[in-house]
ZANUVEX-299865 format. One record per residue (C-alpha): residue number from 1; residue in three letters; x, y, z. Coordinates in steps of 0.25 Angstrom, whole numbers, always signed. Example, Ala and Ser with C-alpha at 12.3 -4.5 7.8 and 13.67 -1.06 7.14 Angstrom:
+-----+------+-------+-------+-------+
! seq ! type !    c1 !    c2 !    c3 !
+-----+------+-------+-------+-------+
!   1 !  ALA !   +49 !   -18 !   +31 !
!   2 !  SER !   +55 !    -4 !   +29 !
+-----+------+-------+-------+-------+
This chain:
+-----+------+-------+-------+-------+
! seq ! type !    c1 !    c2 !    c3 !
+-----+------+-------+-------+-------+
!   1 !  UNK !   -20 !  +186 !   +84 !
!   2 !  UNK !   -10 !  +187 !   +73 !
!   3 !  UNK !    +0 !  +179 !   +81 !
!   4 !  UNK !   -11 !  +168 !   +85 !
!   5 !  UNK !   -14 !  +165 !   +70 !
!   6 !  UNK !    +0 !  +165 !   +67 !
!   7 !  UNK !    +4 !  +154 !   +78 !
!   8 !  UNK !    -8 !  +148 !   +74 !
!   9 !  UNK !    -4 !  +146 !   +61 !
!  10 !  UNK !   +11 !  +142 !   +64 !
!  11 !  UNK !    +5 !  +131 !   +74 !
!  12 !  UNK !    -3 !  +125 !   +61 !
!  13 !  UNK !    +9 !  +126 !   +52 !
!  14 !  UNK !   +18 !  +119 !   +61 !
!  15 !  UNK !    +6 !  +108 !   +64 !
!  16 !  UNK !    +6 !  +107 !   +49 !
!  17 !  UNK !   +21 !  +106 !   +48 !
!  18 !  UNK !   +22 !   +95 !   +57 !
!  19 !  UNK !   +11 !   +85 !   +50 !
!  20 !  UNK !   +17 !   +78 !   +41 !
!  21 !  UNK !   +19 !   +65 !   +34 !
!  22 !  UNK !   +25 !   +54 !   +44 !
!  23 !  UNK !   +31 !   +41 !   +41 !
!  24 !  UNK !   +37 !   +32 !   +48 !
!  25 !  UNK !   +43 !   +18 !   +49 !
!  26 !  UNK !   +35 !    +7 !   +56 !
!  27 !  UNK !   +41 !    -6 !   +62 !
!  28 !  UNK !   +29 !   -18 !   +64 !
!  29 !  UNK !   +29 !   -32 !   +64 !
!  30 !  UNK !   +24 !   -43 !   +54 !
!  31 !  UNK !   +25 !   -58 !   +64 !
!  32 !  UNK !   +40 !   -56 !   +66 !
!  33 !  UNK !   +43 !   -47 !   +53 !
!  34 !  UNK !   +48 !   -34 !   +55 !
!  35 !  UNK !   +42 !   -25 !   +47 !
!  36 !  UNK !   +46 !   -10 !   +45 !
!  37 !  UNK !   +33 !    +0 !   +37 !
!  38 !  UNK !   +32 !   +13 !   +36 !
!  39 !  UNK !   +20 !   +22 !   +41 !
!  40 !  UNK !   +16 !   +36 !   +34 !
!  41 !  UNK !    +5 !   +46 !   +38 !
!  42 !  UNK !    +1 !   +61 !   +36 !
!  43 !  UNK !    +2 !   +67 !   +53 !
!  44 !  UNK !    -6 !   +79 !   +48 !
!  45 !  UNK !   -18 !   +74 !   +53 !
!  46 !  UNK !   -20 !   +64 !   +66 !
!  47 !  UNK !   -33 !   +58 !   +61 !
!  48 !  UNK !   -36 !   +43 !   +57 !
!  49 !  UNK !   -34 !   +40 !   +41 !
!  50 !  UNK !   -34 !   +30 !   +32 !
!  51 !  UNK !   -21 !   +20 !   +32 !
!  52 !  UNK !   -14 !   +15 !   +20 !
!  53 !  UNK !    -5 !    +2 !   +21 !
!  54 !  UNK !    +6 !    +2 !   +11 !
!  55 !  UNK !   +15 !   -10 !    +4 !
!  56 !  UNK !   +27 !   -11 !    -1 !
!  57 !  UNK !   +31 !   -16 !   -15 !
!  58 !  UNK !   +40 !   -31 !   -15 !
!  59 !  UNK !   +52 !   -21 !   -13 !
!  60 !  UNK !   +49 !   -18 !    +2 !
!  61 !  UNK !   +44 !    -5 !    +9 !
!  62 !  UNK !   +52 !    +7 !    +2 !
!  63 !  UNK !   +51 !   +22 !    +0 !
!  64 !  UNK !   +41 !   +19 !   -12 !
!  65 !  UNK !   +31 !   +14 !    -3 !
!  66 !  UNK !   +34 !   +22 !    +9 !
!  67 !  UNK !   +31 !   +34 !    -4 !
!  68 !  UNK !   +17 !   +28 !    -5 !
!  69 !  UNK !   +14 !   +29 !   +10 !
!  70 !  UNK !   +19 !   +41 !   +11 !
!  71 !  UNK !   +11 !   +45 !    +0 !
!  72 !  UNK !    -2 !   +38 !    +8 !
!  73 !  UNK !    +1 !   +46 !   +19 !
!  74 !  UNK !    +1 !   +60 !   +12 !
!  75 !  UNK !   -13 !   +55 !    +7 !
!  76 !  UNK !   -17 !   +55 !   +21 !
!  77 !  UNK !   -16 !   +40 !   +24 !
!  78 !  UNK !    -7 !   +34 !   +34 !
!  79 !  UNK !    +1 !   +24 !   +25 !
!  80 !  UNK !   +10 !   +11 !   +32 !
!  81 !  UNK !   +20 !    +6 !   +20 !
!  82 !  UNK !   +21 !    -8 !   +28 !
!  83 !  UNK !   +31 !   -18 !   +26 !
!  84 !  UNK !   +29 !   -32 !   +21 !
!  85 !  UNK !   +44 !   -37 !   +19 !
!  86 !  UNK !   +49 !   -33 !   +34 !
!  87 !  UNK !   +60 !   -23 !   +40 !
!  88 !  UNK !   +70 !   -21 !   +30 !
!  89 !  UNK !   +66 !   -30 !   +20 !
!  90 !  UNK !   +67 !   -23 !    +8 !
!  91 !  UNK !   +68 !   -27 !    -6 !
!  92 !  UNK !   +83 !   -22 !   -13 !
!  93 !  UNK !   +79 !   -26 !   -27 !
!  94 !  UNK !   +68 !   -35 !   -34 !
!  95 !  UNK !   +74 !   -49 !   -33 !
!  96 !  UNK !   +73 !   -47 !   -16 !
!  97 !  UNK !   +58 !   -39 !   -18 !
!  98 !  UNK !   +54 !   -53 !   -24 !
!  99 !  UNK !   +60 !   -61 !   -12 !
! 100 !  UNK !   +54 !   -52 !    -1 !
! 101 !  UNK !   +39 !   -50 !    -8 !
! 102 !  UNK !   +40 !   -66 !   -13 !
! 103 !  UNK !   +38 !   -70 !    +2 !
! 104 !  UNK !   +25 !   -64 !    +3 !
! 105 !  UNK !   +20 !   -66 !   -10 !
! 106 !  UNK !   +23 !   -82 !    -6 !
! 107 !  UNK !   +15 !   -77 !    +8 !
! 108 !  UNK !    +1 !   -69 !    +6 !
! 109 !  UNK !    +0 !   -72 !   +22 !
! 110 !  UNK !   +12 !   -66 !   +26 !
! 111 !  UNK !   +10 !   -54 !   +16 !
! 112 !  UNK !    -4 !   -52 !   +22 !
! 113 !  UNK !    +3 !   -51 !   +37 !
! 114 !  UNK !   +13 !   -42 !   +31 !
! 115 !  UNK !    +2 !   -31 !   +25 !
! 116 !  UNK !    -7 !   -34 !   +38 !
! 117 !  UNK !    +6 !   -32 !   +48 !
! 118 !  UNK !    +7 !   -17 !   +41 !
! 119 !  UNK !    -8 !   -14 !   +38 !
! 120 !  UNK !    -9 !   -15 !   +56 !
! 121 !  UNK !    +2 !    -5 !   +58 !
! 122 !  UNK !    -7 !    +6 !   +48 !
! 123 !  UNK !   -19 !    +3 !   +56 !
! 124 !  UNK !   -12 !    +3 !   +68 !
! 125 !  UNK !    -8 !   +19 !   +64 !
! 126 !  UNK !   -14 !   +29 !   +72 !
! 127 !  UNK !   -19 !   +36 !   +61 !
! 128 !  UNK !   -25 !   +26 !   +52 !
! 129 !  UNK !   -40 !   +24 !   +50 !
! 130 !  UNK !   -40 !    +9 !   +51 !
! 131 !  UNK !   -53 !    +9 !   +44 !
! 132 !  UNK !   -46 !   +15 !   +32 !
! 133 !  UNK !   -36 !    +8 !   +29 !
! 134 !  UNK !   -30 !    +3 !   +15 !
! 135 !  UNK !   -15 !    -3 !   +11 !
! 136 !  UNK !    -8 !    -3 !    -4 !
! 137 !  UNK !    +2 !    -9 !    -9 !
! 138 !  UNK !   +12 !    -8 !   -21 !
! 139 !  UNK !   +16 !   -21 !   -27 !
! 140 !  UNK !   +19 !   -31 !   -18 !
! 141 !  UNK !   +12 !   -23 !    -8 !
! 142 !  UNK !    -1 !   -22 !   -17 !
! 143 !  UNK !    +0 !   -37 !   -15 !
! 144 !  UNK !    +2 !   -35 !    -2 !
! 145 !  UNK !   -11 !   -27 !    +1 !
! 146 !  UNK !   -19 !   -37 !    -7 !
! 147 !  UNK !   -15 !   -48 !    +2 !
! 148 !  UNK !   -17 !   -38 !   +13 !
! 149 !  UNK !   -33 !   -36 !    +7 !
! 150 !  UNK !   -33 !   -52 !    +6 !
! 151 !  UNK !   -29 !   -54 !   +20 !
! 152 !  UNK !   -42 !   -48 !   +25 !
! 153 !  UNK !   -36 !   -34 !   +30 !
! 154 !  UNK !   -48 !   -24 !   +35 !
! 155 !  UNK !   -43 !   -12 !   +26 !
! 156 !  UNK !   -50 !    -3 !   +17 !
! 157 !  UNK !   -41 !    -5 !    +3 !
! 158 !  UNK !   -31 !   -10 !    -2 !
! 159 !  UNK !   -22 !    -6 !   -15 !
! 160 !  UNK !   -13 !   -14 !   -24 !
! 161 !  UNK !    -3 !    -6 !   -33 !
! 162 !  UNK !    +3 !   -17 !   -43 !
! 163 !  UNK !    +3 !   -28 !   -34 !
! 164 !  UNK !    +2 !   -41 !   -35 !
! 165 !  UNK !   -14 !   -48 !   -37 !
! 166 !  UNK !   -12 !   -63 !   -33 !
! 167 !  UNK !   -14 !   -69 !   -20 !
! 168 !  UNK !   -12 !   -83 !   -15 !
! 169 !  UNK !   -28 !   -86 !   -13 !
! 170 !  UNK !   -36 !   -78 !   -18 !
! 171 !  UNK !   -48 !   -82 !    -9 !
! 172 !  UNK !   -39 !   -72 !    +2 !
! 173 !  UNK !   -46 !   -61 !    -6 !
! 174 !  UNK !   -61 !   -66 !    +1 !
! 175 !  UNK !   -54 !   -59 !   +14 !
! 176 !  UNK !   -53 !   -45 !    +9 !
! 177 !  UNK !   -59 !   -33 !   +15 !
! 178 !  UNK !   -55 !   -21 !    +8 !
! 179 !  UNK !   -54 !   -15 !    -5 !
! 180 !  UNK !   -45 !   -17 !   -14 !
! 181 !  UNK !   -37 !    -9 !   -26 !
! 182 !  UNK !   -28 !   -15 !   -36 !
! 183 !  UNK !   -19 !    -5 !   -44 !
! 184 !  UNK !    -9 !   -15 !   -55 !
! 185 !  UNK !    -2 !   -13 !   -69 !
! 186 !  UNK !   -10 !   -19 !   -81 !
! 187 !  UNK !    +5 !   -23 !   -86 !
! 188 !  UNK !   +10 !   -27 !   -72 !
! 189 !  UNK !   +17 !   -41 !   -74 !
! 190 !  UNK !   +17 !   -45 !   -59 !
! 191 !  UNK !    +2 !   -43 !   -61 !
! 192 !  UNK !    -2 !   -52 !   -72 !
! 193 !  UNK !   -18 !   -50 !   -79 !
! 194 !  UNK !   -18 !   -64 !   -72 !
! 195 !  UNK !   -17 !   -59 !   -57 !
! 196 !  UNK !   -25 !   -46 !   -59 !
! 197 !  UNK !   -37 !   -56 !   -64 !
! 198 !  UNK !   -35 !   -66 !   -52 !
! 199 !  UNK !   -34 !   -54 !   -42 !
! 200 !  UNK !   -48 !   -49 !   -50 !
! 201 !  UNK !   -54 !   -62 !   -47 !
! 202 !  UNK !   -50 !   -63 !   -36 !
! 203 !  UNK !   -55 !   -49 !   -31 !
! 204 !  UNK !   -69 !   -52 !   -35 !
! 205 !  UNK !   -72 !   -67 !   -30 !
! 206 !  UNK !   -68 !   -60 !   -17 !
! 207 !  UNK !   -77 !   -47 !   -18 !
! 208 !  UNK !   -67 !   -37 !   -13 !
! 209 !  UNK !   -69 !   -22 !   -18 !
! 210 !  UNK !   -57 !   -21 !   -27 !
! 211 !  UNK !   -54 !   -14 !   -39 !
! 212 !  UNK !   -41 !   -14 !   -49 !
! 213 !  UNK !   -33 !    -4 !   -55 !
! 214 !  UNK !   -25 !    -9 !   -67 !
! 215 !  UNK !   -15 !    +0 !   -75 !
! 216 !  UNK !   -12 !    +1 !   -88 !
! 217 !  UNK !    +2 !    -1 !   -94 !
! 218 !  UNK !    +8 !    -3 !   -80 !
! 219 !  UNK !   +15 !   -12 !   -75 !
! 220 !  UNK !   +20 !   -17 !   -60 !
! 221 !  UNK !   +26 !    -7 !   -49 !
! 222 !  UNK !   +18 !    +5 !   -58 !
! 223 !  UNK !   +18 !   +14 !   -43 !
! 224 !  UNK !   +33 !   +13 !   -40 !
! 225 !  UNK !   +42 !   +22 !   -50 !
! 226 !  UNK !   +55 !   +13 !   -45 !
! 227 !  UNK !   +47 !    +4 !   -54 !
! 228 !  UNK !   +53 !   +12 !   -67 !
! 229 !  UNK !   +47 !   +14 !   -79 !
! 230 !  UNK !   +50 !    +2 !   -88 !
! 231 !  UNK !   +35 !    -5 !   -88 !
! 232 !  UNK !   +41 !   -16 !   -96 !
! 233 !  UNK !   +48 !   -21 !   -84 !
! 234 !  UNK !   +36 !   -25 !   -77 !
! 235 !  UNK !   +36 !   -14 !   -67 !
! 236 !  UNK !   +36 !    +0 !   -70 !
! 237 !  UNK !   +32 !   +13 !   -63 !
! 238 !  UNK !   +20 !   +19 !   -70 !
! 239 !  UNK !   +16 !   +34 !   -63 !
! 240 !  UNK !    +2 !   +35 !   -70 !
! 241 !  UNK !    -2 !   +20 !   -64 !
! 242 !  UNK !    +5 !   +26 !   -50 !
! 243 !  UNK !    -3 !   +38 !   -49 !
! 244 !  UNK !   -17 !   +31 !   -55 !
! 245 !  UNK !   -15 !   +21 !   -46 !
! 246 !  UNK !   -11 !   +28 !   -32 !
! 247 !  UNK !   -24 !   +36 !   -36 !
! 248 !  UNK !   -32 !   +25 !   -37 !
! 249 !  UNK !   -27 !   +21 !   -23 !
! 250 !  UNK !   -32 !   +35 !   -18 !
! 251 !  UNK !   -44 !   +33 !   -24 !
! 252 !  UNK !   -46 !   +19 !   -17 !
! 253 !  UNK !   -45 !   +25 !    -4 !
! 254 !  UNK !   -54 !   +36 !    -6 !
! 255 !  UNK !   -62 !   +27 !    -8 !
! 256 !  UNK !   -60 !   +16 !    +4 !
! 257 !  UNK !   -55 !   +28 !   +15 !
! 258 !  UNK !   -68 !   +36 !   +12 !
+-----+------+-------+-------+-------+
């Protein structure tokens, strides 16, 4: 009998050893744009659950945001980074982050088919509750997942961290179906009092179920520490703004997953 519970408990260890977290690199396809994501899940368990679509700042998909889905993932979510600029299209310094994300600032329609491209291949994973599903994004990504909410995507929530508000018609915002969470810097620049009361107005004549989230003595990039520390700059990493707002996030879909 000793024996049995003993091999029986070796069994469980070494089922519990092999569970683990799993990533992996996807390849899809926008119209004729390669695009190259990246797909991250807990294999612990082998049951449905809720899916988060991640997106990039205007520097690309890279290990920052990769982190965040990994970090989604270890909070029992499967999380897919996707990519907006296509395969190998990554920023080496700011001058070339303006070039790439300027195309689709300068085209909402081909932003939209980017975010949407990348929001199929999460629902398309075997383990996502397609019914639960919500996308963030960091800078030009939290853009991105407005303009994703604007197009008219059946999702459950969406979250902005210090993206951009503005969008080329604001009538767009009478086609969206989920909720929506704004997290920005009181002091960001790239976000002026000016858009934050547009978006607001915008927000309302439309009816969606939104709220914002507005920090105090923080500027742009305040979730990414290779953002520094010099606020004055107009970007700066700020760790209480990081943690309050990736709680608030966790609140969010408490509250949209239940």
């Amino acid at each position: 009998m000793k024996k049995v519970l003993i091999a029986a408990m070796l069994l469980a260890w070494a089922a519990g050893a092999q569970a683990a977290i799993r990533s992996q690199t996807v390849e899809y396809k926008e119209g004729d744009a390669m695009l190259e994501g990246y797909l991250v899940y807990d294999d612990a368990s082998s049951s449905k659950r809720p899916g988060v679509l991640v997106v990039h700042e205007w520097w690309g998909l890279n290990d920052f945001i990769k982190g965040r889905a990994d970090q989604l993932a270890q909070l029992g979510y499967v999380a897919f980074a996707a990519d907006i600029y296509g395969k190998d299209k990554r920023a080496k310094d700011a001058k070339e982050a303006g070039q790439l994300a300027g195309i689709y600032w300068k085209d909402r329609k081909l932003l939209r088919a980017r975010a949407n491209a990348g929001l199929d291949i999460l629902m398309k994973h075997k383990f996502t509750d397609t019914s639960r599903v919500a996308a963030i994004g960091y800078c030009f990504g939290g853009t991105t997942v407005l303009e994703l909410a604007r197009s008219g995507a059946s999702i459950a929530g969406v979250v902005s961290f210090h993206g951009a508000l503005d969008t080329p018609d604001v009538n767009d915002a009478k086609s969206i179906r989920t909720k929506v969470l704004v997290q920005t810097g009181a002091d960001d620049p790239n976000v002026p009092p000016s858009q934050v009361l547009a978006f607001v107005d915008e927000m309302r004549k439309a009816r969606v179920d939104w709220y914002l989230i507005m920090y105090g003595g923080v500027v742009h990039s305040f979730t990414n520490p290779a953002a520094g520390n010099d606020p004055s700059k107009g970007a700066a990493y700020n760790e209480q703004a990081d943690r309050r707002s990736w709680q608030a996030m966790k609140d969010f879909f408490a509250e949209i997953f239940k």
